[in-house]
N, C-alpha and C positions, 0 to 999 in steps of 0.2 A: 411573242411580238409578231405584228403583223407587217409584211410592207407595203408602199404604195405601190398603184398598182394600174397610173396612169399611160404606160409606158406598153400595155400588153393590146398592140395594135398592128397588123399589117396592112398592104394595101386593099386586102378583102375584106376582113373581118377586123371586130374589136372584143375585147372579155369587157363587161361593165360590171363592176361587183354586185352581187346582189345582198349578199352580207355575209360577216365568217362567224367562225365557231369556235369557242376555245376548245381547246382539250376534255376531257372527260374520262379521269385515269382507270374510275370503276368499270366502266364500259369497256376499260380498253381504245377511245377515243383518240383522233391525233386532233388538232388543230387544224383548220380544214377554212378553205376558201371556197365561194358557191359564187358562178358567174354566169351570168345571161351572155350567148354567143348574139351579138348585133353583125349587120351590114353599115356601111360608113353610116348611110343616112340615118340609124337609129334602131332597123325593124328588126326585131328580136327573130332569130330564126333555131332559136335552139340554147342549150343551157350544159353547163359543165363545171367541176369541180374538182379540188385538189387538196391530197392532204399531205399534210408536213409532216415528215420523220418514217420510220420503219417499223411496225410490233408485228406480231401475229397477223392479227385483223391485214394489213397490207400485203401481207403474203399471199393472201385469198383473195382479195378485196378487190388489191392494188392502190395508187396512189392517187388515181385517174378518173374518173369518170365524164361520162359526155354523150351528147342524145341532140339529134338535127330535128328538128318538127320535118314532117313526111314531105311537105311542099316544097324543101328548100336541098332534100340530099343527092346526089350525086354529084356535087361540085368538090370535095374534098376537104370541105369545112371542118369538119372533124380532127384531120390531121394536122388543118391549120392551127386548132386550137390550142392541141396537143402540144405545138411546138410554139407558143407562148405560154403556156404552164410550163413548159419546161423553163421557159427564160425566169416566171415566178419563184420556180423550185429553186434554182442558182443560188438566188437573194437567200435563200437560207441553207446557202452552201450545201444544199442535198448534193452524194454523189454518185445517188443514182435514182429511176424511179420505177417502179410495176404498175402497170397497165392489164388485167387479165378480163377477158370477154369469154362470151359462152361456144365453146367449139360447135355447134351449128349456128352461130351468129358468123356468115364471110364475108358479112358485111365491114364489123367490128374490125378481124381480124386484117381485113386487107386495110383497116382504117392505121392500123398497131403498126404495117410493113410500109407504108408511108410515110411514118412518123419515124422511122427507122431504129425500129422495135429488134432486136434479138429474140425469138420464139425460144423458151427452153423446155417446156414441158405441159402437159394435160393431167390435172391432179383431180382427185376425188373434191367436193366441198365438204369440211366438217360437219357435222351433224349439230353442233354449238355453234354453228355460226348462222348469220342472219337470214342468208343467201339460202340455205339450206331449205329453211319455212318459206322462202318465197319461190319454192319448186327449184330451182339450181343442184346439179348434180357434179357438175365438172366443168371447170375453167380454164382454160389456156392461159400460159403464163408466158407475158414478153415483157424482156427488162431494158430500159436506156439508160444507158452508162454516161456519165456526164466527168469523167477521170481523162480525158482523151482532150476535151475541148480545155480542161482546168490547166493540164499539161501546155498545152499549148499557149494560153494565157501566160505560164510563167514562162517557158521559153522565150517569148518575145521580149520581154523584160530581161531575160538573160542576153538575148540579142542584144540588144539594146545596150544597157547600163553595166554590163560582164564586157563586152565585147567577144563573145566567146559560143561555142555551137552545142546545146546536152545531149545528151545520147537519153533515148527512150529506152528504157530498161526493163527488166522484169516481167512478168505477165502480162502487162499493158501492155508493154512492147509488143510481146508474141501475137495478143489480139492482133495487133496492126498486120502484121504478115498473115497469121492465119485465116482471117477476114472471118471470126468469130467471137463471139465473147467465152472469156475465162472467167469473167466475176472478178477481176482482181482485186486484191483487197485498198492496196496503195500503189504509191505512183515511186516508181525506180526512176532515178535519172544520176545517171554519170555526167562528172565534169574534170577539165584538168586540176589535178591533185593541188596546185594552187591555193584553190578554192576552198580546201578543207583547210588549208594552212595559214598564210601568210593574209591572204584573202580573203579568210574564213569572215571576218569582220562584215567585207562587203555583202557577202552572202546572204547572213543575218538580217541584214540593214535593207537588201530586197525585198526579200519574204516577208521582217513587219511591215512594209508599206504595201504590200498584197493582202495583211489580214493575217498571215502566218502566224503560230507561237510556235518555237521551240519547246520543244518538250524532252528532249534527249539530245545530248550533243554528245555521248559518244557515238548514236549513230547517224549524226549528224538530220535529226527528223522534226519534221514540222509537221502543224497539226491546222486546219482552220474546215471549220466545222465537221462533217462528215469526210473532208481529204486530207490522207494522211502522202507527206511526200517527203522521201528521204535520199540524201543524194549520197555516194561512193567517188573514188578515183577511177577515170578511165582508164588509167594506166595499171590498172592492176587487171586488169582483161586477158592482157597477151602473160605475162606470168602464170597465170590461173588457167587458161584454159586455150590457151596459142592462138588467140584472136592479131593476126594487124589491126592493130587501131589506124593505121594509113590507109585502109582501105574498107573502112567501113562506109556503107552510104550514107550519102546527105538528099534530105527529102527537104520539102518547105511546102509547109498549109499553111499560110500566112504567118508562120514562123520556120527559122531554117533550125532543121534536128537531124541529129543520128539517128539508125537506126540499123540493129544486125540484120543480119539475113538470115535465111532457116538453117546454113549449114553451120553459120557461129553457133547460132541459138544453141544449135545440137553439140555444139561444143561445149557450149556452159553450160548446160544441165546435165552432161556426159560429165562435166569434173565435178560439179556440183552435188551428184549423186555419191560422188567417193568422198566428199568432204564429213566429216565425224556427226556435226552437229544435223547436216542435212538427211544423214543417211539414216539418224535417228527420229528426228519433225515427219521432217517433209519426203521422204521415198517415194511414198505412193504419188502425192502431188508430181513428184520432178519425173518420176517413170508415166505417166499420162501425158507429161507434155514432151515426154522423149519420144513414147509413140505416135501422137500427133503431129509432130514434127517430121518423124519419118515417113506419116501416112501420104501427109505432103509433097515432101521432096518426091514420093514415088508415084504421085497424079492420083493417089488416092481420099477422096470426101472425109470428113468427121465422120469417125463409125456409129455412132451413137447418137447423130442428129437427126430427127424427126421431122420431116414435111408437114409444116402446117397445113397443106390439104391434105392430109391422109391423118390428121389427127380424130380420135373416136373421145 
């Protein structure tokens, strides 16, 4: 399914479809949108492109594509575009998307840091893949997380019709403090224990009117297209890992939410490592974000991030 797509306009620029493409599962194909970049008045200054879902091919690829005619680049157009595809991508609840450019294009790349790109990595290009025959050796890989904004969509709805503030949980959460991406997979949020009880009803009754299914109720987990969001009792924090819950901070991006701070964090994934089932999954995961958590608190950078200008 496609959607409209009359809505992808700022006060610079507009996307005018040029036309889309179904999928094409032999190829490895996603479903993909082709748009001419305009100025209000019409004059076509460049052209860009978006495709729907995750495989292989996106990996390398990316999700993204976009190219300024020469006469018209240094205005930022690029990045403008980028963040109406992203609004495109929403519509199909993607929650996340790749963008990868050629590590001697800085142009590209500074185009990725304005669209506020997370940089992760410089990969070879496969030898089966298309890029490859068209001389491409290596791509720079930067991903936009779009779990962060979804979060915040339901928190204000929590705001609202809960009367009540969630706590941003888990890996996401961490992002927020670390001022990194983790890749997280889904979205943690704590609320008062209420919520899973007596209230549990209204909860529900939220979530279907955002799009949500339930899919799990013992862990209390909703699913609506690529976001998966599963909520917990706050009050099991200070039990589990000697958190106050009275003094945890309250932040507000157009919605008001919890959120730990580094030295809880290090609390929970300190108890969280002695827990049976974590100790067996997830170790390696929870000992990565215990070190980065301490690299932190000690004024120390991500040991493992990579300067997209010093990328080769």
């Amino acid at each position: 399914m496609f959607y409209p797509v009359d809505d992808l306009r700022d006060e610079t620029i507009c996307l005018r479809l040029d036309h889309t493409c179904d999928a094409q599962p032999e190829k490895h194909w996603l479903p993909a949108y082709y748009f001419h970049i305009c100025l209000p008045d019409g004059t076509k200054i460049g052209q860009c492109d978006l495709r729907i879902g995750h495989n292989e091919k996106t990996a390398v690829g990316g999700n993204i594509g976009y190219a300024i005619d020469e006469a018209y680049r240094g205005h930022h157009y690029a990045a403008r575009a980028c963040a109406l595809l992203f609004r495109q991508a929403g519509k199909h609840r993607m929650a996340y998307a790749v963008i990868t450019c050629d590590p001697a294009n800085g142009a590209s790349a500074r185009t990725c840091q304005l669209a506020g790109g997370q940089y992760l990595k410089t990969v070879p290009v496969p030898q089966d893949n298309e890029m490859y025959a068209e001389g491409k050796r290596q791509v720079m890989i930067w991903r936009f997380d779009f779990k962060y904004d979804e979060f915040l969509s339901v928190a204000a709805r929590i705001n609202e019709e809960l009367q009540t503030t969630p706590l941003l949980f888990g890996s996401l959460g961490l992002e927020r403090r670390l001022g990194q991406s983790l890749q997280s997979d889904d979205i943690d949020v704590l609320l008062p224990e209420r919520f899973l009880g007596r209230d549990w009803p209204r909860l529900i009754s939220l979530m279907h009117a955002m799009g949500y299914t339930l899919v799990d109720e013992a862990e209390h987990e909703f699913v609506s297209g690529e976001f998966r969001m599963a909520f917990a009792a706050i009050e099991n924090l200070e039990p589990f890992a000697g958190v106050n819950i009275q003094k945890i901070p309250l932040l507000n991006d157009n919605a008001a939410y919890l959120l730990l701070d580094l030295e809880d964090y290090l609390r929970v994934y300190t108890a969280s490592s002695r827990d049976g089932y974590r100790r067996d999954v997830k170790n390696k995961q929870d000992q990565q974000k215990i070190n980065l958590i301490r690299n932190a608190l000690h004024g120390n950078g991500p040991a493992d991030q990579e300067d997209p200008a010093d990328a080769d």
